[in-house]
C-alpha positions, 0 to 999 in steps of 0.5 A: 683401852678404846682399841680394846672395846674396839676389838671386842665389838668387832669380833662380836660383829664378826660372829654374824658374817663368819659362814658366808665371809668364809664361803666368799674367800673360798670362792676367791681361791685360785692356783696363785693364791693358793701359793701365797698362803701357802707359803705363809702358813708353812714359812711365817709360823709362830715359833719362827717369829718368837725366835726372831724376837728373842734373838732381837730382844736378847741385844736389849733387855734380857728381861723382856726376852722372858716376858715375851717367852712367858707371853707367847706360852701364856697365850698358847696355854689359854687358847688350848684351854678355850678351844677344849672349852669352847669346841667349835667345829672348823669351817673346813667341817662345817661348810661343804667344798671347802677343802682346799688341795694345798692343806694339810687337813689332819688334826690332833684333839683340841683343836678346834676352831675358836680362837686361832692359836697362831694369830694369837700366839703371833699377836702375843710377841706384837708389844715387844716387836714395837719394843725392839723398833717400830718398823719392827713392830709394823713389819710383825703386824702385817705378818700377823695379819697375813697369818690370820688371812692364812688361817681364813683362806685355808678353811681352819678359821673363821674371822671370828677366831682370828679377831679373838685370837688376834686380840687376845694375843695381844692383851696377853703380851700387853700385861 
């Protein structure tokens, strides 16, 4: 519970530093990590990861596989109804220069900023990753952070959004 308050607090801190962090990391960008996150935002996708889980999972308990499916989609869903409701514009819109040339900037309704469904979605399978076998677990978390760092680095979220998302993910796939 103390991770959780934890959390919370540091995604409300978040909030005040989200424009000038996200105007920091553009600066950083360069031709090599440009590739690195690149690479991770096409190939380290969500729904890969649940695929890995379920396969996983089905050699364990066949119980688990429909509680990690039904917390991956419960997490989707309300993180869908969040941005509608919440609606905040992606840095990307809101800070000038910060589109970068290896992203795909084209966007359907509702998606916007807050909360970043993948970090949430990859957070959701977290408990049962540590489940199946803790370096499974680790493995999951350092991929989870480097999608969140993907999300910020590309300009489609802020920090906030992948704390949130992260956290919230993660609750949902606690319960």
């Amino acid at each position: 519970m103390i991770y959780f308050v934890i959390g919370l607090i540091l995604v409300i801190l978040s909030f005040l530093i989200d424009k000038s962090l996200s105007i920091f990391v553009f600066s950083l960008r360069n031709n090599i990590l440009d590739l690195i996150f690149k690479y991770v935002y096409l190939v380290l996708k969500d729904y890969i990861i649940l695929i890995i889980n379920v396969v996983l999972l089905y050699f364990r308990d066949k119980r688990k596989i429909i509680n990690a499916i039904l917390g991956f989609l419960s997490t989707g869903v309300l993180i869908t109804i969040l941005k509608y409701l919440i609606g905040r514009m992606r840095p990307f819109e809101v800070i000038e220069n910060s589109k970068s040339l290896v992203f795909d900037y084209r966007f359907e309704s509702f998606n916007t900023s807050f909360p970043s469904w993948h970090t949430g979605a990859m957070f959701s399978l977290l408990p049962f990753a540590f489940y199946v076998d803790k370096r499974l677990g680790y493995m999951m978390l350092i991929i989870g952070i480097l999608v969140g760092l993907s999300r910020i680095y590309s300009g489609f979220h802020y920090l906030s959004d992948v704390l949130f998302g992260g956290l919230f993910g993660y609750l949902i796939g606690y319960l």
